[in-house]
N, C-alpha and C positions, 0 to 999 in steps of 0.2 A: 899356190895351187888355184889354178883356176882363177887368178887375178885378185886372190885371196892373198892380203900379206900378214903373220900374223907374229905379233911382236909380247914375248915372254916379260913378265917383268917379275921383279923379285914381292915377296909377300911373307909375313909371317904367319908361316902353317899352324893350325889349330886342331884338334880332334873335335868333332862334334859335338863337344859337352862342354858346358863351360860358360856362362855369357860373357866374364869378363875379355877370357881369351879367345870367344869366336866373335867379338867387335872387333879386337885387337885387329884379329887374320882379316875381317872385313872392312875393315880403316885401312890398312898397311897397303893392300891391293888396291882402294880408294886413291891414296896420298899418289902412289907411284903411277897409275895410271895416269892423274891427272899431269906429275909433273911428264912422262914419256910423251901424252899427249900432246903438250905444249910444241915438239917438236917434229909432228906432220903435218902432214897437208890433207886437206879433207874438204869438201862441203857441206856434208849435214853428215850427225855425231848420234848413234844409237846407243842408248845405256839398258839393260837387260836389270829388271830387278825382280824378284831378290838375286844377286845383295842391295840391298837398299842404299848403300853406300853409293854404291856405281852410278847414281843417278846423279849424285854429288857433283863427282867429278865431273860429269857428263854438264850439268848447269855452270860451272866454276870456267872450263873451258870454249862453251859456247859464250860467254861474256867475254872472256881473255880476246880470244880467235874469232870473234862477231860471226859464228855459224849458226845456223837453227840445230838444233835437238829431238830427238825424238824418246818417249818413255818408253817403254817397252813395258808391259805391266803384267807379270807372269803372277804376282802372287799379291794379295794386298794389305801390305804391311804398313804402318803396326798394328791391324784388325788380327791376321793370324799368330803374333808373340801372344797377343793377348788371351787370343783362343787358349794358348797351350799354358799360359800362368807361366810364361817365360820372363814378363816381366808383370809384375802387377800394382807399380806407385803408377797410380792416377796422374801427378802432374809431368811424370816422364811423360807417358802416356802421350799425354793431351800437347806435350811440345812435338814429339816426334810427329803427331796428326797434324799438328801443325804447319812444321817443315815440309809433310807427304804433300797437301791442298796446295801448297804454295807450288811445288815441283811441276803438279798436274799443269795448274794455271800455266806456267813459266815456259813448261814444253809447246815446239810448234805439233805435234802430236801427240797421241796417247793412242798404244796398239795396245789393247785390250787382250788379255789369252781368252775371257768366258763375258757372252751376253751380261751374267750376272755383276759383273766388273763392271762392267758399262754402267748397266742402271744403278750402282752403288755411289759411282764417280756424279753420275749427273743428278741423284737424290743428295749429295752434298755441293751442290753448284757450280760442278766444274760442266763447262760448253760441250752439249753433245756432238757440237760441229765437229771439234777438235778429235772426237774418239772413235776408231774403228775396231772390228773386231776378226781378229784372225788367233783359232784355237792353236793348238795344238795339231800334230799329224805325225806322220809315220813316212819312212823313206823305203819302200817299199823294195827299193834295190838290194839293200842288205835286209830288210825283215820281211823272210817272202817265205812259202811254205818249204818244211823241209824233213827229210826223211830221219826219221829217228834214228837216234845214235844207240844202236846195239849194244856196242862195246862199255859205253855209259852206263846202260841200263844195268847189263851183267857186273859192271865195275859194283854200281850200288847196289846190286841186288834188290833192282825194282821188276822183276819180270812179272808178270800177272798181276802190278799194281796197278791199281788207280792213282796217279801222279798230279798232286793237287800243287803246280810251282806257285812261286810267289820269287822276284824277284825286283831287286832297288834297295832304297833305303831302310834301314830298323830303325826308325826314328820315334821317336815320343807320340807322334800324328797318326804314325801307320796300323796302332791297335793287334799290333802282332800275339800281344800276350791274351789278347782277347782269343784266336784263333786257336794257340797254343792250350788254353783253358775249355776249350772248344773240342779240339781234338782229344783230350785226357775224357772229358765226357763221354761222346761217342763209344769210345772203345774197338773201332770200327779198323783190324789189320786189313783189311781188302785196299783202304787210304791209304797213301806214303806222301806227307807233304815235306816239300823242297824248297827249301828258302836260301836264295844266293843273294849275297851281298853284303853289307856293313854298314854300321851307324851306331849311336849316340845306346840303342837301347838292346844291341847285340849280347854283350854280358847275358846281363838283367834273362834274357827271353833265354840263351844256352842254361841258366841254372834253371829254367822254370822247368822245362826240360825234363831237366835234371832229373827235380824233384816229384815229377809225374813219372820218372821210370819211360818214356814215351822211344819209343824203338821202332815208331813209324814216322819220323821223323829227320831229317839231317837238313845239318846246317854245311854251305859253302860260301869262303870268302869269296871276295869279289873277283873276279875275273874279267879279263880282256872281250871283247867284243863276239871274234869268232867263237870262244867257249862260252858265251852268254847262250848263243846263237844253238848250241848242241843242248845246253840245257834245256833251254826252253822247247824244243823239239823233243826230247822225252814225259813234254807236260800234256797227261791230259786234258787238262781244262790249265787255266791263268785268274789268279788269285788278283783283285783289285781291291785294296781295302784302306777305309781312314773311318778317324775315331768317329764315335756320332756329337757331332757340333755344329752349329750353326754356323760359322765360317765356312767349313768343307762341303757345306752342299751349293759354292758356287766356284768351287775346282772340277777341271777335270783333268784327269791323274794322264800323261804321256804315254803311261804302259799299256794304257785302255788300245790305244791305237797299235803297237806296237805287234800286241797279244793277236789281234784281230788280221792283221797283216801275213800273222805266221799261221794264220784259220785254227785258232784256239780258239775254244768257246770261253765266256769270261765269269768268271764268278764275281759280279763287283755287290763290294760292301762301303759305297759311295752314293749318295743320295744327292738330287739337283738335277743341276747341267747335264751330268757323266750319265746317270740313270736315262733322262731324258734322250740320248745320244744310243745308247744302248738298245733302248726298247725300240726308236726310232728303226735301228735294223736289224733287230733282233739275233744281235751278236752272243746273245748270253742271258744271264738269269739275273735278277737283283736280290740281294736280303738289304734286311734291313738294319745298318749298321748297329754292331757290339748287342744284338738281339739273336741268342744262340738256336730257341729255335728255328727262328727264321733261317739263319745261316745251314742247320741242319736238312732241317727239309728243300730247301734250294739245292745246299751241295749233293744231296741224293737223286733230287730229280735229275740232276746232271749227267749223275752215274748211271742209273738204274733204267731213264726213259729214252731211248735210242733213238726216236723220232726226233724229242726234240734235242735230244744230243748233238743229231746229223744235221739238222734243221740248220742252227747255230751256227754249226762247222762253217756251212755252205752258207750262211749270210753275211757270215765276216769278212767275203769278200769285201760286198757292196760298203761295210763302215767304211773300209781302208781304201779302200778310194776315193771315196767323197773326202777322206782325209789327207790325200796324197803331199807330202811337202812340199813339192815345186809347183803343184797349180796354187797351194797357200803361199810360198815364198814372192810369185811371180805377182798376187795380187797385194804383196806387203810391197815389193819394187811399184805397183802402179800408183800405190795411195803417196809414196814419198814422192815419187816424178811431179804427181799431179801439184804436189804442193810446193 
């Protein structure tokens, strides 16, 4: 596709819980990548981390194959296991930061997802020469405005609701049960929030649920693209949320763009970068993460003040452009030419 060739390798699959068995799944994909590798042809080698594995093999074969390398740096690991007490021996720790300094060095670049990346990498003495920064963005082809899906709405029995979605992962990071403890508060049926997708802390959040009695709520597994696409078109507003911790306020979350593309106003519960990015175009409102009433009174003024309701609507154009993929893609092609 497109002069895209893309080569399947086998991996041993994990569920999202687990550390010994999601190394496993992240080794296995490692091991095989590298040895499949051995066997194209290329001139310079992109490894996408996390998985932080991938960057392994991506070093392993730019030695084998004498090609340069390029990091790709989406998340910054092991600063974020650490964050979530995923691992917590110190001397792991300090070998894996290890291994990461070395990788940075090793690479002929470092594409940064967030500014904040950047100055982290070069406050530990990796060469700012070497690091560029290209966010995140949105493909505006498939996430563009789109008329709400009726038959949806009557499916779930959202008619006259305020449709607060959230869609991605239910992971450990995403602070879901924060919202869910949020909403039991409230008490507020005018709200219906909508959470499509799966992950590690799905269970956990359907019993909290549960145990709230909460019937302005539904959960959907994860689905295919086009019905991502119908959901999220019955959402009034687009839920952005991660725990409050000093890691995550130098992420900024994919959906951010995504949301804004489909001129949803955003509710984000991310601080940093993603806020800074937000208020820049006034795509949406900020709380202040896992802080309820902050998150309260924010998600009212959503509902309730049509001005800036409308406002929002109509700025999200301007995020999602400036975020466009292929004017980011085209300048991640000119920084590797250049090099």
């Amino acid at each position: 596709m497109e002069k895209i060739t893309l080569i399947r390798v086998w991996s041993y699959m994990a569920a999202n819980s687990g550390v010994v068995k999601r190394i496993l799944d992240q080794l296995s994909y490692a091991i095989m990548s590298l040895f499949f590798g051995l066997f194209q042809k290329y001139d310079i080698i992109i490894a996408t981390s996390p998985q932080f594995f991938t960057t392994w093999s991506a070093f392993f074969l730019s030695k084998i194959k004498r090609k340069p390398w390029v990091f790709e740096l989406r998340d910054l690991w092991p600063e974020s296991i650490e964050a979530l007490g995923v691992i917590r021996n110190k001397s792991v720790l300090s070998i894996l930061e290890s291994i990461e300094l070395f990788l940075y060095n090793d690479a002929k670049i470092v594409i940064s997802l967030t500014k904040a990346f950047k100055e982290n990498l070069i406050s530990r003495g990796i060469s700012p020469n070497k690091i560029h920064v290209i966010t995140n963005g949105v493909d505006s082809e498939i996430y563009s405005p789109k008329v709400k899906n009726h038959k949806l709405i009557e499916k779930l029995n959202l008619k006259n609701k305020f449709v607060v979605g959230y869609y991605g992962t239910h992971g450990i990071s995403h602070a879901l049960d924060f919202i869910i403890e949020s909403n039991h508060k409230m008490s507020d049926n005018e709200f219906h929030f909508l959470f499509v997708g799966d992950g590690a802390e799905k269970n956990s959040l359907l019993q909290l649920s549960k145990k709230y009695k909460l019937e302005n709520i539904t959960f959907i597994d994860t689905v295919g693209e086009e019905s991502l696409l119908d959901y999220i078109s019955i959402c009034d507003i687009g839920l952005v949320n991660l725990k409050k911790n000093d890691a995550f306020v130098k992420v900024i979350p994919s959906k951010l763009f995504n949301l804004a593309s489909m001129k949803k106003p955003i509710l984000l519960g991310v601080d940093g970068e993603a806020r800074k990015i937000l208020e820049q175009y006034n795509a949406g409102v900020f709380f202040e993460p896992e802080n309820y009433q902050s998150f309260k009174e924010n998600l009212l003024l959503l509902k309730d003040n049509h001005l800036v309701y409308n406002t929002c609507k109509e700025d999200c154009t301007s995020l999602a452009n400036a975020y466009n993929h292929k004017k980011l893609a085209n300048k991640m092609l000119d920084i590797i030419k250049e090099r």
